[in-house]
C-alpha positions in Angstrom: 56.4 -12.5 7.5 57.4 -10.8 4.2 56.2 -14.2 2.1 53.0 -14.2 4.1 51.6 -11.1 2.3 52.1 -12.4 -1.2 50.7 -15.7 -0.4 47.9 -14.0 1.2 47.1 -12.1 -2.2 47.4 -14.8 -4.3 45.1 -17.2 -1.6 42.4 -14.3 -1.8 43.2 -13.7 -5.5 42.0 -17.8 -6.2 39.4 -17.6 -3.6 37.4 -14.5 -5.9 37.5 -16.5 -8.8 36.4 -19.5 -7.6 32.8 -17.7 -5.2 33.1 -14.4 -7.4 34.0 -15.3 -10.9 31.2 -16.6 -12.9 28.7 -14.0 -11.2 31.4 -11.2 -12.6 30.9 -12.3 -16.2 26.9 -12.5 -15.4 26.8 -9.0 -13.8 29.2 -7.0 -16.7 26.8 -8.6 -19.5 23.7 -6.6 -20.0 19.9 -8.2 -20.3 17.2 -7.5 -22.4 14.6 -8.6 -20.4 13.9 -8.6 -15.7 15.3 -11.6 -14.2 12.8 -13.7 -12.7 13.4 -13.3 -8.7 15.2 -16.1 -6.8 17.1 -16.9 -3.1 19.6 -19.1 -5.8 22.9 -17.9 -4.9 23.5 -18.4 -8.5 20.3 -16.8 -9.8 21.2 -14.2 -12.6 18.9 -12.1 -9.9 21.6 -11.9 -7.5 22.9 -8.6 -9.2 20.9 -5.6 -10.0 20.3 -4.7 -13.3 19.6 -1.2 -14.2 18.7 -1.6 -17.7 15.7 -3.8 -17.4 14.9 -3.8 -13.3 11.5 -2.5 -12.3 11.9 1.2 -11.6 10.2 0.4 -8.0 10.9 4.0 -6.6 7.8 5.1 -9.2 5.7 3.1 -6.9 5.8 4.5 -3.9 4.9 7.7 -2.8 3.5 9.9 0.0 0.9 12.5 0.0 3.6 15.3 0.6 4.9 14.7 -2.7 1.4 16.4 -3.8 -0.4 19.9 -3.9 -4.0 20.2 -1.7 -7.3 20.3 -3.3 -10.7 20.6 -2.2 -13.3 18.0 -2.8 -16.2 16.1 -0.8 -18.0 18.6 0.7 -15.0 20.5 2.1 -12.3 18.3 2.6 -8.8 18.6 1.8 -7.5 16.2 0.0 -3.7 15.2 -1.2 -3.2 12.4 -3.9 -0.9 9.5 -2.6 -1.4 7.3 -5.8 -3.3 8.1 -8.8 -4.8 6.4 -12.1 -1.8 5.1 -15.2 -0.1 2.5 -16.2 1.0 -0.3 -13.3 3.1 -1.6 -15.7 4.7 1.5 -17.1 4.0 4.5 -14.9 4.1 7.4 -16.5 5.1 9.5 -13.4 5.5 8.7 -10.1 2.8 7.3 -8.0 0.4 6.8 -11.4 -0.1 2.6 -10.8 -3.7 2.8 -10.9 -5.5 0.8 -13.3 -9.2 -0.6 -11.3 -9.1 2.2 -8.7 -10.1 6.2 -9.3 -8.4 8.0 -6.4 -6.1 7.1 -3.3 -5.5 10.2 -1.1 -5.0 11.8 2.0 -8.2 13.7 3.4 -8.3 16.1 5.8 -11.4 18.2 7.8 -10.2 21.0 9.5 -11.1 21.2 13.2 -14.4 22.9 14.4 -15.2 22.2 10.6 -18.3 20.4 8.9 -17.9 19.3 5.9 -20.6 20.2 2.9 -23.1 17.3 1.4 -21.6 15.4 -1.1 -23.3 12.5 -3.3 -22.3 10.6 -6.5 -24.5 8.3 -8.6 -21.0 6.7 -9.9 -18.8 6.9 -7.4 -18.1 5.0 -3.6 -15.7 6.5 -0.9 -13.6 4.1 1.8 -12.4 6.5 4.6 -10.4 5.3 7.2 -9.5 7.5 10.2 -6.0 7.8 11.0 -6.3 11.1 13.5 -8.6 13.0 15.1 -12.1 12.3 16.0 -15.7 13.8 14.2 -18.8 12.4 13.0 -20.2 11.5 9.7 -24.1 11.1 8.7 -25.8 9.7 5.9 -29.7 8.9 5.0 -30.8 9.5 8.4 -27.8 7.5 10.4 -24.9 8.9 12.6 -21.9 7.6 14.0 -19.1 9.1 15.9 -15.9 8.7 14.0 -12.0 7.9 16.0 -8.9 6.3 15.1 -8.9 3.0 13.4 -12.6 3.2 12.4 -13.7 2.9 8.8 -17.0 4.8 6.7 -17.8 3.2 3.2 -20.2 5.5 1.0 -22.2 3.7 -1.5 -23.3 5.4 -4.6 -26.3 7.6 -4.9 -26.2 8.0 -1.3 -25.5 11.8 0.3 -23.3 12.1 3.1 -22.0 14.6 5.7 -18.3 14.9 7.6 -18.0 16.7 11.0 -15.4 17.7 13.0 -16.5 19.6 16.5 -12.9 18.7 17.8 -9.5 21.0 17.9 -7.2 18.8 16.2 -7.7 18.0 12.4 -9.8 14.8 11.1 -7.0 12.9 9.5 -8.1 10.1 6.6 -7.0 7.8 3.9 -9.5 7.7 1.3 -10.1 5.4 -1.8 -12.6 6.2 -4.6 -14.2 4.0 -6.8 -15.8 4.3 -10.0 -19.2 2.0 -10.5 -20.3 0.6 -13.8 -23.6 0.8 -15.1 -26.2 -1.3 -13.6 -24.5 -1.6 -10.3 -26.8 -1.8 -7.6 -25.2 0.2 -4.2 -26.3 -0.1 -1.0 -29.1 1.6 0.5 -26.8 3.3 3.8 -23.3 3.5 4.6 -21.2 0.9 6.1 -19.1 1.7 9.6 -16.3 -0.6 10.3 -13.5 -1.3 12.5 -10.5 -4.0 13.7 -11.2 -3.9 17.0 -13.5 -6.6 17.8 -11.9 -8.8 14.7 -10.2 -12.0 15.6 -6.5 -11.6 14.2 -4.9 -13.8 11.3 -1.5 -14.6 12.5 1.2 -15.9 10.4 0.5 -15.1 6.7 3.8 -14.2 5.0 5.5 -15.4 8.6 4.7 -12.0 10.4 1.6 -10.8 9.3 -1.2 -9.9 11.9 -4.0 -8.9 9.9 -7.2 -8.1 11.3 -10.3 -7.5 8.9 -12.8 -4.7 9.3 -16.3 -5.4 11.0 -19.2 -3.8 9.9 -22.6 -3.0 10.7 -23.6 -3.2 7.2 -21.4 -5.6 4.8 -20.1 -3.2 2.0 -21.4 -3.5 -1.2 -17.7 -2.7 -3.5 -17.8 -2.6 -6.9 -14.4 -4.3 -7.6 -13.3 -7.5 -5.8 -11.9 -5.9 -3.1 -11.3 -5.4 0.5 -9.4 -3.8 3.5 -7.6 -5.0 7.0 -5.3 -3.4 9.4 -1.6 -5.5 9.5 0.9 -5.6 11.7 3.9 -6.7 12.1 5.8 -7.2 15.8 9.2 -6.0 17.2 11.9 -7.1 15.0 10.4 -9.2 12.6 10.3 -9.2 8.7 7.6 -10.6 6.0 8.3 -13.0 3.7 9.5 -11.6 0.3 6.5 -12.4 -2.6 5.1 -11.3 -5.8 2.1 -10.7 -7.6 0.9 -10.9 -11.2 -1.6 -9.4 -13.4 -5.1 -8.3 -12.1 -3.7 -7.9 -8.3 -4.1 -4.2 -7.2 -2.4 -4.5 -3.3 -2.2 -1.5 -2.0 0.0 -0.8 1.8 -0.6 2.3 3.4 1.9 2.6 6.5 -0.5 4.5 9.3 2.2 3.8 12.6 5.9 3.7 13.1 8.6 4.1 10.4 8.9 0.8 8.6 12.0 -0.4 6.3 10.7 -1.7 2.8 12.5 -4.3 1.1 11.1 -3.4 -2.5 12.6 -5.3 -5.6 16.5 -5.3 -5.1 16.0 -1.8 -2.9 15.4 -1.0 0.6 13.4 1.9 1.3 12.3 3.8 4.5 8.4 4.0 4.7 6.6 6.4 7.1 3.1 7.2 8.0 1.4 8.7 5.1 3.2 6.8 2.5 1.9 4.1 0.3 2.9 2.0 -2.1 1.7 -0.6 -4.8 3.3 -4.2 -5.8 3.8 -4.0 -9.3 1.7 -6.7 -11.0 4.9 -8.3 -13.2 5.8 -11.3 -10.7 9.4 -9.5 -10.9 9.0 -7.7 -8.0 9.2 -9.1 -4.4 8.0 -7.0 -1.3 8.5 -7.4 2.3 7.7 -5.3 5.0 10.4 -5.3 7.6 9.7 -4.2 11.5 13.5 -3.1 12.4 11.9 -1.1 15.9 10.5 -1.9 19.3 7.8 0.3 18.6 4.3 -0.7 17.1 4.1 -0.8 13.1 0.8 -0.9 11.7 -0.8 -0.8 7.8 -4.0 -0.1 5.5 -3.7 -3.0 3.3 -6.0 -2.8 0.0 -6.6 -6.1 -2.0 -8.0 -5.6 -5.2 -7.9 -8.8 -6.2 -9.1 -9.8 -9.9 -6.6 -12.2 -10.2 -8.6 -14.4 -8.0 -12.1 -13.4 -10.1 -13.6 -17.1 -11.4 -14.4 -16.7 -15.2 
């Protein structure tokens, strides 16, 4: 018994050199440049390293993180991401480059909102809470949970909310450029009577909006509600310049395999794949409860020309 632990040692000593020893030497020597990613066991990416990795935390962020303000009419609205540099962020949450706005709105119950109306702007709400009404150029439509209300340009619009409990929205604005032509009446969507996509990234259910009135955007973009079932996880990918993907988490408490980090993500929170190819996300399902998303594809990466 007394030789054993010696031998033991040594036997464990041999057996870190031979699994451990040349990713040692790769993780104490620092880069200059973000590893590509890999699943190699002997990819230099199998370490984290600090000195050049994507900062991915800057990415992500929830509307707590900011202060209130009023705009649309009435509505109080709390900035999840925000216009910068999706490259280099100057602060956290500032990945915007095609996109004006992405915020929290909220109407206060027994509340109607005032007229509001831009000749360069468009509004995607989606109702996460609540119930109300909305009107625009003559048309109404009650307003519940999982239903969507684009706002074209040039077109005045009206929020109600008649009920007890809060309105509760994720907006996105849009800036159009000159000589855009917008629709003539807003769009009103919802996933409930689309066919689901099942499979995409292994454990994707996506489900795209249908409208009454296809919306007219002014970027290459457009929205779905994804989930993901009991215990399951995505598939880790990337994406490169000109791809603004946006995933809002609206139900359950998700973990976020971001990069070389694993975050927590709850309702509220969004976040933004940074467009380096460095930087794989995957959306993990670790509950028996129901997880569900807001995904945004801005997507002029896949623009012809």
């Amino acid at each position: 018994m007394r030789a054993f632990v010696p031998l033991a040692a040594a036997a464990l000593f041999i057996f870190g050199l031979v699994f451990w020893g040349s990713d040692a030497s790769q993780s104490a020597s620092k880069l200059t440049e973000e590893p590509d990613p890999s699943f190699a066991e002997d990819a230099v990416s199998n370490h984290r390293h600090p000195e050049v990795d994507t900062d991915v935390s800057l990415y992500i962020n929830h509307w707590r993180n900011s202060l209130p303000q009023e705009g649309h009419g009435g509505l109080i609205e709390r900035d999840i991401l925000t216009p910068g540099d999706p490259l280099k962020p100057p602060r956290k949450g500032a990945v915007l480059k095609y996109l004006k706005a992405y915020r929290r709105a909220v109407l206060q119950p027994q509340t109607n909102a005032g007229p509001f109306k831009s000749s360069t702007e468009q509004v995607f709400f989606y109702v996460t809470a609540g119930t109300g009404r909305v009107e625009a150029g003559g048309k109404k439509a009650g307003l519940e949970d999982g239903f969507a209300v684009f706002v074209p340009a040039g077109l005045e619009c009206r929020l109600f909310n008649p009920a007890d409990e809060q309105l509760e929205m994720i907006m996105v604005v849009e800036e159009v450029p000159p000589g855009f032509v917008p629709n003539a009446e807003i769009s009103l969507g919802s996933t409930r009577d689309s066919i689901p996509d099942v499979g995409m990234h292994w454990a994707h259910i996506g489900r795209g909006f249908v409208y009454d009135v296809p919306p007219k955007f002014a970027n290459p973009m457009g929205f779905a509600a994804v989930s993901i079932d009991n215990f399951d996880i995505a598939q880790p990918h990337i994406h490169g310049p000109g791809c603004e993907e946006i995933w809002c988490q609206v139900k359950g408490k998700s973990l976020l395999l971001f990069g070389n980090r694993l975050f927590e993500q709850e309702p509220g929170e969004a976040f933004l794949i940074p467009p380096n190819r460095k930087v794989p996300h995957s959306s993990i399902n670790p509950t028996g409860e129901h997880m569900l998303w807001l995904y945004l594809g801005n997507r002029h990466d896949k623009v012809k020309g």
